[in-house]
C-alpha positions in Angstrom: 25.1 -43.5 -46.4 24.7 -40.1 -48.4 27.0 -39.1 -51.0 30.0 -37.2 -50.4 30.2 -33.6 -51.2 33.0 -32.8 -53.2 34.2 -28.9 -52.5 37.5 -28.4 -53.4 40.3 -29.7 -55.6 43.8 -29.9 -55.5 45.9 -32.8 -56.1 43.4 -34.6 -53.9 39.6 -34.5 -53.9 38.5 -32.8 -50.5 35.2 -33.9 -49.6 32.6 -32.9 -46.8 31.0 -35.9 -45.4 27.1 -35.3 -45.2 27.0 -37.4 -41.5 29.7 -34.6 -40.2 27.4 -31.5 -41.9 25.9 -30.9 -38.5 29.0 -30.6 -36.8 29.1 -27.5 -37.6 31.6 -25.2 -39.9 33.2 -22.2 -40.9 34.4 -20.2 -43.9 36.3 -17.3 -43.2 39.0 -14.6 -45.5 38.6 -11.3 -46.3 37.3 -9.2 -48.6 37.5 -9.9 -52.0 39.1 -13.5 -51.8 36.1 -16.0 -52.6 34.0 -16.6 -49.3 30.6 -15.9 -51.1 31.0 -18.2 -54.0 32.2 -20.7 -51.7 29.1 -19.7 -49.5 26.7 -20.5 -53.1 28.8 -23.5 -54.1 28.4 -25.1 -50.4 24.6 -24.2 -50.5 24.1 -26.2 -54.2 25.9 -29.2 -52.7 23.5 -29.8 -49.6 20.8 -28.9 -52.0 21.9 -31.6 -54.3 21.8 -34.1 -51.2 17.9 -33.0 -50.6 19.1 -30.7 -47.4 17.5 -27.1 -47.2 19.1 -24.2 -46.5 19.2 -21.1 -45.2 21.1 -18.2 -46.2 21.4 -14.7 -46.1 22.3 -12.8 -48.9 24.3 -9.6 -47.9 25.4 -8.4 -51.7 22.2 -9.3 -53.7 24.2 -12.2 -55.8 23.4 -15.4 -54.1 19.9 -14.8 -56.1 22.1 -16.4 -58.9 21.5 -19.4 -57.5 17.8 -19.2 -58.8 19.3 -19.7 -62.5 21.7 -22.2 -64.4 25.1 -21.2 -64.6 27.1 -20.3 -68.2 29.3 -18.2 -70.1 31.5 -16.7 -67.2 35.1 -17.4 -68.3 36.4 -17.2 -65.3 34.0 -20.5 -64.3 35.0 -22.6 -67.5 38.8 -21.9 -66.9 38.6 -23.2 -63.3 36.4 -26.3 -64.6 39.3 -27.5 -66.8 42.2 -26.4 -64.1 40.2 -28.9 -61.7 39.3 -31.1 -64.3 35.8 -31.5 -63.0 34.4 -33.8 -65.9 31.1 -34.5 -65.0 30.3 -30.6 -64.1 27.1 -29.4 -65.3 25.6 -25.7 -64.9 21.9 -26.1 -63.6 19.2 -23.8 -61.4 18.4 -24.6 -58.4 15.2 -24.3 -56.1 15.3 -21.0 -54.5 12.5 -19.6 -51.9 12.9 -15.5 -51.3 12.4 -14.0 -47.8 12.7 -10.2 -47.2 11.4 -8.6 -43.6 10.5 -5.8 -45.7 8.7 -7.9 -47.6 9.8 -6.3 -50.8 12.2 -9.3 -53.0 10.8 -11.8 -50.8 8.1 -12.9 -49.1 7.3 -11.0 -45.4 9.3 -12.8 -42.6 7.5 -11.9 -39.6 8.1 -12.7 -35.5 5.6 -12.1 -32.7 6.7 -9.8 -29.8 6.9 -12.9 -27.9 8.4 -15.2 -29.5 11.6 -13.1 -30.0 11.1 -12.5 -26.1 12.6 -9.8 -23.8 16.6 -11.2 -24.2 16.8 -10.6 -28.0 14.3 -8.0 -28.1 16.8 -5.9 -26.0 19.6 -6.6 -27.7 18.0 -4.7 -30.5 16.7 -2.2 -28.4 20.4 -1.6 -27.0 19.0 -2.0 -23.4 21.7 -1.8 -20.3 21.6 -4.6 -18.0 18.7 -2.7 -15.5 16.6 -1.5 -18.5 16.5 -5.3 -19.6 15.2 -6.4 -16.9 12.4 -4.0 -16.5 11.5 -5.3 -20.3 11.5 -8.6 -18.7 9.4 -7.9 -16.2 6.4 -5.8 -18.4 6.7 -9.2 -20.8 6.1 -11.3 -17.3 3.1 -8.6 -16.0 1.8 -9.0 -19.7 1.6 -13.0 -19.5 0.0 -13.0 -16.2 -2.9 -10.6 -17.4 -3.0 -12.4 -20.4 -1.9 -10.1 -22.8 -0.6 -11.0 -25.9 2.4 -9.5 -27.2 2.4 -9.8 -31.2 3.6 -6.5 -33.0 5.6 -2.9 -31.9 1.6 -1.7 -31.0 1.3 -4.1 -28.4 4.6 -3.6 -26.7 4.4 0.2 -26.9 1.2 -0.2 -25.2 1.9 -2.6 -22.7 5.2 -0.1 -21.3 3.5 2.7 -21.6 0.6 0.9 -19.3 3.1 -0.4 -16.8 4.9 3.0 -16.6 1.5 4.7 -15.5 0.9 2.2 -13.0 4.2 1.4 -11.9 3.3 1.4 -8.2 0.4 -1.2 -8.4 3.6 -3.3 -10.0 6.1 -2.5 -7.7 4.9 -4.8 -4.2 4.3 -8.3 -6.4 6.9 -7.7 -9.8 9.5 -5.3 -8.1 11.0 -2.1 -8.7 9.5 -0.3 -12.5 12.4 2.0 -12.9 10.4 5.2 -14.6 14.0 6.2 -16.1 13.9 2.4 -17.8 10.4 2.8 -19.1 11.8 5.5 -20.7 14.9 4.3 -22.3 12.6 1.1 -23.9 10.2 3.9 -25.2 13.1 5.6 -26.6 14.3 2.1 -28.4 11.0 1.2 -29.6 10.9 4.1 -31.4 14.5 3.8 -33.1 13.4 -0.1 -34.1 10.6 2.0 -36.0 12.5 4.4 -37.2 14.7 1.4 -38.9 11.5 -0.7 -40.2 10.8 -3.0 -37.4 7.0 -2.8 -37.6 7.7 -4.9 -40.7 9.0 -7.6 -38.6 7.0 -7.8 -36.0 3.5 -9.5 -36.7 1.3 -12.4 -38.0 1.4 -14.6 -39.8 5.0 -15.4 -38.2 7.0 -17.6 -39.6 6.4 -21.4 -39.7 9.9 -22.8 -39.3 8.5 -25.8 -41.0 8.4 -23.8 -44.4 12.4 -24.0 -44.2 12.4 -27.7 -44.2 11.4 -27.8 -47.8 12.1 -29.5 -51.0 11.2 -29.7 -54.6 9.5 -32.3 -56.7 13.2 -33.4 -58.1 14.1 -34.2 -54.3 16.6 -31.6 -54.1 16.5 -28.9 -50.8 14.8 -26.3 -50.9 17.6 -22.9 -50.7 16.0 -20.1 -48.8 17.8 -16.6 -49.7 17.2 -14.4 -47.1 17.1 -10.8 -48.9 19.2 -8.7 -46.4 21.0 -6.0 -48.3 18.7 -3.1 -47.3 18.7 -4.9 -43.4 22.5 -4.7 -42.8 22.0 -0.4 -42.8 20.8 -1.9 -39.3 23.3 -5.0 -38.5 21.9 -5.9 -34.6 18.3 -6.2 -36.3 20.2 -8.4 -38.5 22.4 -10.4 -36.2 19.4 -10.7 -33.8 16.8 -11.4 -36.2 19.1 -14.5 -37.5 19.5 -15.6 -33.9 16.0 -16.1 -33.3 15.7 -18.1 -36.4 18.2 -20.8 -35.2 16.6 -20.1 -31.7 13.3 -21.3 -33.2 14.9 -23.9 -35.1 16.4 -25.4 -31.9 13.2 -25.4 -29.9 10.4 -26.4 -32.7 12.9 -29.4 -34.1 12.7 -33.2 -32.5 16.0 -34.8 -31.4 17.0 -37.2 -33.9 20.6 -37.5 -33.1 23.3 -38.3 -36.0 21.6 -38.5 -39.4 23.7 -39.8 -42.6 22.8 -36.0 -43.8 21.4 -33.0 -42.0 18.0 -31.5 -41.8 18.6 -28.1 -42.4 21.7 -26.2 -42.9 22.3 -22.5 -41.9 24.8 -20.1 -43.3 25.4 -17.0 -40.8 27.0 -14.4 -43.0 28.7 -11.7 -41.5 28.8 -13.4 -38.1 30.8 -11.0 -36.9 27.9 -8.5 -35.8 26.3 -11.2 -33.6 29.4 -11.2 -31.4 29.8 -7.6 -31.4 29.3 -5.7 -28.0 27.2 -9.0 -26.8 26.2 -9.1 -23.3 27.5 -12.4 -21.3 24.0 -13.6 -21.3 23.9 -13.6 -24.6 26.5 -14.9 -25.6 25.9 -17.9 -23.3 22.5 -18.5 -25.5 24.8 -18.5 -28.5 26.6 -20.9 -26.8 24.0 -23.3 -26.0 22.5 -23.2 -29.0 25.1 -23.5 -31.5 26.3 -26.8 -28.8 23.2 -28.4 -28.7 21.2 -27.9 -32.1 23.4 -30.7 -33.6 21.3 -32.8 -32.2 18.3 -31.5 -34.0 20.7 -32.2 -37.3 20.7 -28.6 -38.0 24.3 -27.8 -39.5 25.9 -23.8 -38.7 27.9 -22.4 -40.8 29.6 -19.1 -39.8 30.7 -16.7 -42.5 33.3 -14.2 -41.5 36.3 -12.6 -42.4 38.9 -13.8 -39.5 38.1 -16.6 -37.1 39.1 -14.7 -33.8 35.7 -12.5 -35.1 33.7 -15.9 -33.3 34.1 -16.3 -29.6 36.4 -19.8 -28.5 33.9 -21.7 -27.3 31.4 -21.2 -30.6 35.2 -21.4 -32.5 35.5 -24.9 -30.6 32.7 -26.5 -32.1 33.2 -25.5 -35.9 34.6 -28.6 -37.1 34.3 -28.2 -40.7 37.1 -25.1 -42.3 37.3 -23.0 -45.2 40.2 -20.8 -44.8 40.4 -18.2 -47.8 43.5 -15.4 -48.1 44.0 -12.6 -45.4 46.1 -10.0 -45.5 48.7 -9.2 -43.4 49.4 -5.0 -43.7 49.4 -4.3 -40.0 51.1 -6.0 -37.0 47.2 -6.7 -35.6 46.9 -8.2 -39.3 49.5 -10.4 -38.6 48.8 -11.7 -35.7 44.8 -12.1 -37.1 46.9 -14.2 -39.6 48.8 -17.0 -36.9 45.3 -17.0 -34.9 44.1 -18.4 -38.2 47.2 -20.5 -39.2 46.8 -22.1 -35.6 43.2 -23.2 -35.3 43.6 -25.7 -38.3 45.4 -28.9 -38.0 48.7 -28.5 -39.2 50.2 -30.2 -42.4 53.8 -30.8 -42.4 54.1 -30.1 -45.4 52.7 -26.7 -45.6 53.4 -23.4 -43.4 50.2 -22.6 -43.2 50.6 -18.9 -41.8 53.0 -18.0 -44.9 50.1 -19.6 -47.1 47.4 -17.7 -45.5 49.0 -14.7 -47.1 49.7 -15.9 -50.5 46.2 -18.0 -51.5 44.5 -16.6 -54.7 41.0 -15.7 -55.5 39.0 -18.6 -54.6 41.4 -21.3 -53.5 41.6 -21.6 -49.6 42.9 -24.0 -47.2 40.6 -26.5 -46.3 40.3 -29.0 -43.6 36.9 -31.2 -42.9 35.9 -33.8 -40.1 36.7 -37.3 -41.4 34.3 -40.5 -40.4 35.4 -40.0 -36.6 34.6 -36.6 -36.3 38.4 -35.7 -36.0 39.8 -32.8 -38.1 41.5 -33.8 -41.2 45.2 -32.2 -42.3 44.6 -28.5 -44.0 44.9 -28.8 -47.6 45.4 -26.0 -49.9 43.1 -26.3 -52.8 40.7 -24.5 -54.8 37.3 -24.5 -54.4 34.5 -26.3 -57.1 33.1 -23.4 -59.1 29.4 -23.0 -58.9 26.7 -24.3 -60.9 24.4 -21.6 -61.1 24.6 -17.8 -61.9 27.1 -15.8 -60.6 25.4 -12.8 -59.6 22.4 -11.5 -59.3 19.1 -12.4 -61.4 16.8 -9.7 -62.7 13.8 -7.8 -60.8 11.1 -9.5 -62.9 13.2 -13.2 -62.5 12.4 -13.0 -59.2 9.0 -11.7 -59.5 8.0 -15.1 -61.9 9.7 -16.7 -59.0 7.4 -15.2 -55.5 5.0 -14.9 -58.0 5.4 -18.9 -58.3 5.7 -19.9 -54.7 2.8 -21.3 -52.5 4.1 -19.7 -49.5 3.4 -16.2 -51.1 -0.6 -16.8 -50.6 0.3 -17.6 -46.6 2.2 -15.0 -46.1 1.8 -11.7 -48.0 -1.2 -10.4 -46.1 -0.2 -9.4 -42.6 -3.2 -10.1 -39.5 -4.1 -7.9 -36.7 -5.9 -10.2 -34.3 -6.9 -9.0 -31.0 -3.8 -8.9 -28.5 -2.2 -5.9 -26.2 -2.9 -2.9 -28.0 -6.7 -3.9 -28.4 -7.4 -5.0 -24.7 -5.9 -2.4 -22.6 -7.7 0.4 -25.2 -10.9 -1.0 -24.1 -10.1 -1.1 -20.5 -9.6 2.1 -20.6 -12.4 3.0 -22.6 -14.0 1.3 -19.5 -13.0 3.5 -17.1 -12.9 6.4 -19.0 -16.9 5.8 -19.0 -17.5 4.6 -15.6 -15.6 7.6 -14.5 -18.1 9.9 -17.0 -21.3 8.1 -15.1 -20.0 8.5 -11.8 -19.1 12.3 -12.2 -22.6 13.1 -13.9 -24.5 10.8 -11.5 -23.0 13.6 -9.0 -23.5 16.3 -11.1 -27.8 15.1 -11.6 -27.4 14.8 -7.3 -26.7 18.2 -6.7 -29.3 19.1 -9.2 -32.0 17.4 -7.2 -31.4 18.6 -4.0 -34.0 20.4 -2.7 -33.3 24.3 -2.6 -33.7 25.8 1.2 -37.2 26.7 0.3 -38.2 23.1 -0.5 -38.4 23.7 -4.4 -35.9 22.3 -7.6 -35.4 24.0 -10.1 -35.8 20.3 -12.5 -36.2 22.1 -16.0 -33.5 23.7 -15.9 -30.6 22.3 -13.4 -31.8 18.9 -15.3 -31.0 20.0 -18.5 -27.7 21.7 -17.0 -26.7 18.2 -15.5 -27.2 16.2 -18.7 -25.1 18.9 -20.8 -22.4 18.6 -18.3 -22.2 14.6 -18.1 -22.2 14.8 -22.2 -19.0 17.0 -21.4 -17.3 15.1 -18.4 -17.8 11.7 -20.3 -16.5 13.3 -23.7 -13.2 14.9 -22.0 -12.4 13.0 -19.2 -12.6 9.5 -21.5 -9.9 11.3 -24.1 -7.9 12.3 -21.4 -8.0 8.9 -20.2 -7.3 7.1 -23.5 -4.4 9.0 -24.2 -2.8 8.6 -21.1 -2.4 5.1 -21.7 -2.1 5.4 -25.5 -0.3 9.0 -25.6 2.8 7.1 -26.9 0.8 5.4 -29.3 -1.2 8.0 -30.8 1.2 11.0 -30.6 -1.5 12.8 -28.4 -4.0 12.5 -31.5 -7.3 10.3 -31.2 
């Protein structure tokens, strides 16, 4: 049986048993009142037990994590208030991952592997313009097309649009007004850097399952300060991690500790404006990953942000202070009291209200999986850095990291964008032959006199094939491409 994890303090010691990590938890307050420190102090616990994690840093200061801890006042004052006598500051093993590529190493998807469902939630797509993006990823698989980077899907509309009737009898109606709208997105998920995460190498979800030669989990900081100016590339982009993560993984069942634990920050902007669909993925997921021993961990600022059936299967709480200024405040404030189990001897909703900077109320699932009475304690102080590190810290550190060699240089194999440019440079030539084959016919038919003219209708005839093959082919090329290319070869 693993260890314990000790994360807050009050009269008692409040632990987090590792066998109930993959049940799921969540760590809510606004603000202001503690949740990312908790969030760092959480993450160096599993790491301790030899779990990885994944987390996405929204600030820039859970790359503190990367250093040991020291001379923060605030830190030593709270040691000695819980008495925590065996507390010692260390570092920690950090991998960086940026989609931009910039403080991290590139984290890259393929067109298909996010797939038509989370590819139009980011694309903002209406019920009717999803399922025309379903249907050109479905026409693309049956013609063998791959779908890898933003290139390949713009191509691959643009070349069902054109030839939307030869679609319509076998796939169904290709709305032309749809075709636009997914144009129209594609461009905005440029426009907001998404040709940086779309490509190969993609991410091996393997390289998250990593640890370090000391045995301890490997904590993998997903740089997304600069990626919350977009928040459903964000919210989506996480998703499709824990998507992956719950196809890819084995069923193992319940483990004494989990495989992998992953922190959703701001998990309100996956719920926002979700379609039903969606949110029944979420759903499915979040229910059925436990049994992969893959641990969620929400991070929000009120629990009603998280739907009741995800809510439902969070058994593990950290409740820090909300405030109460409004009457919608206040009733955020009894929707928060109520979903913990209640202690007698507290009233939680006043409590709520009153908690200081990182104390909470806390409640975890005991050896049966039930809920354990809310405590009010404060949480163990971390052992790393508060804050951020420096630029060239975590330079020495990608600098340091095999994965760096794997995945720093993108790859543009042949896929989409490559095959339907050379059909059409196909036609556009058989078209050219067939024209000037006409053009040499009319040349060599014999004049009413019984003569030709071969010098110089010939020479006429070879000039104009030179010109029919020349225009007609770029004429051809960018009406499939004209997207693409802007109208420029």
């Amino acid at each position: 049986m693993s260890q314990s994890l000790l994360i807050a303090k009050n009269h008692l010691d409040i632990f987090l048993l590792p066998q109930m990590a993959n049940r799921h938890g969540l760590v809510t307050g606004a603000t202001g009142t503690g949740k990312t420190v908790t969030l760092q102090s959480l993450a160096e616990s599993f790491s301790r037990l030899g779990v990885p994690v994944f987390l996405a840093d929204i600030k820039g200061d859970l790359s503190g994590l990367a250093n040991a801890g020291g001379g923060n006042a605030k830190v030593a004052e709270r040691i000695k208030q819980l008495k925590l006598e065996a507390f010692e500051h260390q570092s920690f093993p950090v991998t960086f991952w940026d989609m931009f590529g910039a403080n991290g190493h590139p984290l890259r998807a393929t067109i298909s592997e996010m797939g038509p469902l989370l590819l139009g939630r980011m694309l903002n797509l209406n019920d009717t313009q999803q399922g025309v993006l379903t249907l050109i990823f479905k026409i693309a698989d049956d013609q063998g097309l791959l779908l890898l980077d933003l290139k390949d899907l713009r191509t691959m509309v643009q070349h069902v649009g054109e030839n939307a009737r030869d679609f319509t009898t076998e796939y169904g109606n290709v709305s032309v007004a749809s075709v636009g709208a997914i144009q129209r997105g594609l461009l905005a998920l440029e426009a907001e850097g998404g040709e940086h995460l779309f490509g190969e190498p993609a991410l091996d979800i393997n390289d998250l399952l990593q640890t370090d030669h000391r045995g301890r989990g490997m904590l993998n900081i997903f740089v997304a300060d600069k990626l919350m100016q977009s928040p459903k590339v964000y919210a989506t982009l996480l998703l499709w991690l824990l998507s992956e993560l719950y196809e890819n993984l084995p069923e193992v069942g319940d483990l004494d500790k989990p495989k992998l634990v992953f922190f959703f920050d701001e998990a309100h902007l996956l719920f926002n404006d979700a379609p039903g669909a969606l949110l029944d993925k979420i759903e499915q997921v979040v229910r059925l990953i436990r049994s992969k021993a893959v641990g969620v961990y929400f991070v929000t600022q009120n629990p009603a942000d998280v739907p009741d059936k995800v809510l439902s299967q969070l058994g593990n709480r950290v409740q820090h202070a909300l405030r109460a200024f409004t009457p919608r405040d206040q009733k955020a404030v009894k929707t928060a009291a109520q979903t913990l189990r209640d202690n007698p001897d507290l009233d939680e909703e006043t409590v709520i209200t009153e908690l200081g900077v990182g104390e909470a109320l806390v409640s975890c699932l005991d050896a049966k999986g039930r809920p354990s009475v809310v405590e009010r304690a404060f949480i163990v102080p971390p052992q790393s850095q508060l804050g951020p590190i420096t630029a060239q810290q975590r330079a020495a550190i990608m600098q340091d990291s095999l994965l760096g060699k794997h995945y720093e240089n993108s790859v543009d194999r042949e896929s989409a964008y490559e095959l339907l440019k050379a059909r059409a440079q196909q036609v556009a030539a058989a078209d050219a032959a067939e024209a000037a084959e006409a053009v040499i016919e009319a040349a060599n038919k014999p004049s009413a006199g019984g003569s030709r003219r071969e010098s110089a209708l010939e020479a006429m005839a070879k000039s104009t094939m030179r010109a029919v093959g020349s225009e007609l082919g770029r004429r051809l090329i960018r009406g499939v491409l004209g997207s693409l290319l802007g109208g420029r070869r």
